[in-house]
C-alpha positions as CSV (number, residue, x, y, z in Angstrom):
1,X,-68.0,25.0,-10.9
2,X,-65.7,25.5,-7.7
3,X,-62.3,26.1,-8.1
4,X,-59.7,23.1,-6.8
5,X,-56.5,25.4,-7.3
6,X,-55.7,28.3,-6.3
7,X,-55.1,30.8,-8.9
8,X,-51.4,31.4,-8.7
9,X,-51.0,27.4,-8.4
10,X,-49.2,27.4,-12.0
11,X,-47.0,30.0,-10.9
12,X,-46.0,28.3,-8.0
13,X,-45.4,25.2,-9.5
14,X,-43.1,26.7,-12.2
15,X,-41.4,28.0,-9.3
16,X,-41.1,24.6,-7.4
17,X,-40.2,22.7,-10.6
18,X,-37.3,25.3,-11.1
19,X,-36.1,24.7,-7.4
20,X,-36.2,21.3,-7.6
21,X,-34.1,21.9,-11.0
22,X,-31.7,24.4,-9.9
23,X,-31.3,21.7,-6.8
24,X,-30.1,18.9,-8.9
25,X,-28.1,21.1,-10.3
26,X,-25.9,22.2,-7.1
27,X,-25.8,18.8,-5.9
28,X,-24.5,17.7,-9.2
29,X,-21.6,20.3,-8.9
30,X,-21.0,19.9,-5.3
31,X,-20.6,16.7,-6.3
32,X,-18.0,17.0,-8.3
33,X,-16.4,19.4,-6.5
34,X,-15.6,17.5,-3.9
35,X,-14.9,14.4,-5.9
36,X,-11.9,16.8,-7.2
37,X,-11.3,18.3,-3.6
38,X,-8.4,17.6,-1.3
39,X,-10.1,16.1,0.9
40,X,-11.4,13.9,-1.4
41,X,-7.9,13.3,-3.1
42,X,-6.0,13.6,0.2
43,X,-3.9,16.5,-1.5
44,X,-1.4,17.6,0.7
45,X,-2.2,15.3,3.6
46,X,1.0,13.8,5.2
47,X,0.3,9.5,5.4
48,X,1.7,8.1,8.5
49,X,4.1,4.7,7.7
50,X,5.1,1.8,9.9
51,X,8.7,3.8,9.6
52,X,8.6,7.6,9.6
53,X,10.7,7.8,6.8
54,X,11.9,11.7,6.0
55,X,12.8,12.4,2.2
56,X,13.5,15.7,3.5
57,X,16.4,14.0,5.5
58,X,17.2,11.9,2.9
59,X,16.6,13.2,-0.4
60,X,17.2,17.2,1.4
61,X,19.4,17.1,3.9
62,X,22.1,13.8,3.1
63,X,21.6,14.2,-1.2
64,X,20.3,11.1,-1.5
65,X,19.4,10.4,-5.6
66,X,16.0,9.4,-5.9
67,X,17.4,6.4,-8.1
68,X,19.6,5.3,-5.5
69,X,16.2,3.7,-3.7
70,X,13.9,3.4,-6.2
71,X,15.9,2.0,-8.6
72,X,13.3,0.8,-11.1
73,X,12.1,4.3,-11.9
74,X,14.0,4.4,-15.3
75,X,13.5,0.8,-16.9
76,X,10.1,0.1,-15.5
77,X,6.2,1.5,-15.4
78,X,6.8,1.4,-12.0
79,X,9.7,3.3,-9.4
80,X,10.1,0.7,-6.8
81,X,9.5,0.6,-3.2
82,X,12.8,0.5,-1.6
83,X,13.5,-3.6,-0.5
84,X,14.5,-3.1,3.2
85,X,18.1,-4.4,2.5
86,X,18.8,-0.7,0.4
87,X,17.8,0.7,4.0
88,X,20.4,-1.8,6.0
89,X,23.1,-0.6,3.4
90,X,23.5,2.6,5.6
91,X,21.2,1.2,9.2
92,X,23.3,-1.8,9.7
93,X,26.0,0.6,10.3
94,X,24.4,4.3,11.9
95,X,21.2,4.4,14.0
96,X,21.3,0.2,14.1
97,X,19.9,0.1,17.7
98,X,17.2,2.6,17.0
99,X,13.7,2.0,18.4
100,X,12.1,3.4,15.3
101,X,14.0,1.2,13.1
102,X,12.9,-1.4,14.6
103,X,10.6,-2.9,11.7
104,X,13.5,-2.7,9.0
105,X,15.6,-4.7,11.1
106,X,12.9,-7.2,11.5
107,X,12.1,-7.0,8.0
108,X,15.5,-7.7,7.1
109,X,16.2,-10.8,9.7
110,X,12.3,-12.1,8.6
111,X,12.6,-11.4,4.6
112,X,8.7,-9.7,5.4
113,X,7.9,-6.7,3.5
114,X,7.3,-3.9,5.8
115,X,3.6,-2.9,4.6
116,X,4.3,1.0,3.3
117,X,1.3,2.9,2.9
118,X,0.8,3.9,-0.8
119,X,0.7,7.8,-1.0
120,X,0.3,8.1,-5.0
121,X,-2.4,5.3,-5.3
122,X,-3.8,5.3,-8.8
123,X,-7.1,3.9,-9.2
124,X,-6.8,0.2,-11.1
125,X,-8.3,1.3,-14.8
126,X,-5.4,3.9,-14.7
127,X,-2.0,3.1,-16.8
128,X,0.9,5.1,-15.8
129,X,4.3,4.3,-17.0
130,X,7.1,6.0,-14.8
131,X,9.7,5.1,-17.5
132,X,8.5,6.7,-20.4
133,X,7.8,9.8,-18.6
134,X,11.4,10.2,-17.5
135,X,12.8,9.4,-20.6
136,X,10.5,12.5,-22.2
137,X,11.7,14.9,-19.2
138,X,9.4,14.9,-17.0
139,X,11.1,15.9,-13.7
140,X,10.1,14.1,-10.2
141,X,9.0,17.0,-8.5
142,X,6.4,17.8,-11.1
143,X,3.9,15.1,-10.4
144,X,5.7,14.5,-6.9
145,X,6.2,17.6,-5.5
146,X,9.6,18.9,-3.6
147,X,10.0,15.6,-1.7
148,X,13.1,16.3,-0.4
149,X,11.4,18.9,1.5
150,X,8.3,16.8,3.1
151,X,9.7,15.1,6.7
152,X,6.3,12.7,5.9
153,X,5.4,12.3,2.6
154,X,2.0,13.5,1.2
155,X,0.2,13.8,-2.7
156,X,1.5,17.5,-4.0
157,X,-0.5,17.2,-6.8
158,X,-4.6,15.5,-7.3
159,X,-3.4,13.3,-10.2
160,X,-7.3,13.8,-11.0
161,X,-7.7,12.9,-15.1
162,X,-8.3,16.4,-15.8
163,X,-4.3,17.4,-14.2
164,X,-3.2,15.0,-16.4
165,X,-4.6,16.1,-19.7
166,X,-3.3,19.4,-19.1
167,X,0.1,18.2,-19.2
168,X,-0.2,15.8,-21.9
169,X,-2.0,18.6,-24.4
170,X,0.7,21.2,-23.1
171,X,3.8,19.3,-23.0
172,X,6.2,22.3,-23.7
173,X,5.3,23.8,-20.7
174,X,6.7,20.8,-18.4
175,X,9.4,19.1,-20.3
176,X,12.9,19.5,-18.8
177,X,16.4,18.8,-19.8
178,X,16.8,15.0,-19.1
179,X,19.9,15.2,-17.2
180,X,18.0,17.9,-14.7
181,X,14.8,14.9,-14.4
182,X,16.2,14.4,-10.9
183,X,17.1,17.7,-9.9
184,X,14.8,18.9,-7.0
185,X,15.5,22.1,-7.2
186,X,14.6,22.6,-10.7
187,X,12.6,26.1,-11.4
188,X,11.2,26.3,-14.9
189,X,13.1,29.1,-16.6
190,X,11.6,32.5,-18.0
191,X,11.8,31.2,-21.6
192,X,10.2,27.7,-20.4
193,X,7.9,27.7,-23.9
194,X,11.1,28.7,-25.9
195,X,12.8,25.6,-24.3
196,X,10.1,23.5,-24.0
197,X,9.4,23.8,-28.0
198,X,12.5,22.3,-28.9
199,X,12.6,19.6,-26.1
200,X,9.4,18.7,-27.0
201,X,10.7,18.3,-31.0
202,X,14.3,16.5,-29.8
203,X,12.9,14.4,-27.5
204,X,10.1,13.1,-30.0
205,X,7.3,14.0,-27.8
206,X,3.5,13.5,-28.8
207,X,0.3,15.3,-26.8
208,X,-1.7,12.2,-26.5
209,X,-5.0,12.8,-25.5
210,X,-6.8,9.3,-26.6
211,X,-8.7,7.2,-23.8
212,X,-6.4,4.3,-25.1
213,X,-2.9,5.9,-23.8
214,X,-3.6,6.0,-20.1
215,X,-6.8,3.6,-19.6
216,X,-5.9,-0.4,-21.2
């Protein structure tokens, strides 16, 4: 009886099914690698606005407290975007004939929202309360970055699920004094776990890991 195959046809087929394998493989973790990149999360990419607004000059340069603009940030889930008469409390008075003011002023007269571009955009299954986390010391800079530094603000951090658990199971190593929440220039000290121990026990805090806590 002829043969139809040749006789290393099994050996090549194991070969071809193991390709095929290890390629669904890679393209399963390339994937998810880039799902997790920057360039997927837009990690450290500066978002233009409608008004170039500089924390650097604000919050760095002039002191400005974060609080003093978004003033929700330690009664509410959410921090506030700034309503454009907190801006006309100082630019009805300095730079009021600027050019590239020109949209708060029109705000203002008009009672429009100027239409900000959302730089920490969580997706709409995710929970994040802005309150409790600075009541438990969780300092600004820590999921935002050194703002006061950034002339245009960009995402410091990926917020990805994965960034978050790791603070939430190792709360001690993030936890601040609450009267330093606000403090840009905060550097964790050398005995951080020492201090972050007994914050962690005065301040009540729980490492919760559940689906339930961040996804309602």
């Amino acid at each position: 009886m002829p043969e139809y195959f040749h006789p290393r046809a099994n050996t090549i087929m194991r070969f071809v099914l193991f390709g095929l394998v290890a390629l669904l493989v890679f393209v399963a973790w390339a994937g998810a690698m880039i799902v997790r990149s920057p360039y997927e999360t837009l990690q450290n990419v500066p978002r233009e606005q409608p008004v170039p607004f500089s924390h650097e000059h604000h919050a760095g340069g002039l002191g400005i407290d974060c609080r003093y603009c978004h003033t929700s940030v330690e009664k509410s889930s959410f921090a506030g975007i700034p309503a454009t008469r907190i801006c006309m409390n100082c630019h009805s008075e300095m730079w009021a004939s600027s050019q590239m003011l020109a949209p708060v002023r029109e705000s203002f007269r008009t009672g429009r929202s100027i239409e900000w571009t959302r730089v920490h955009d969580l997706p709409g299954y995710v929970y994040f309360a802005h309150d409790i986390h600075v009541s438990k010391g969780i300092g600004c800079s820590t999921c935002h970055g050194r703002v006061d530094r950034m002339p245009l603000t960009w995402k410091a951090e990926p917020l990805t699920m994965k960034w978050c658990l790791n603070c939430h199971r190792h709360p001690e190593q993030y936890v601040r004094p609450r009267e330093l929440v606000f403090n840009m220039q905060y550097q964790p000290p050398a005995n951080q776990a020492e201090i972050g121990r007994k914050l962690v026990h005065d301040y009540g805090i729980r490492s919760l890991i559940t689906c339930s806590t961040c996804h309602r």
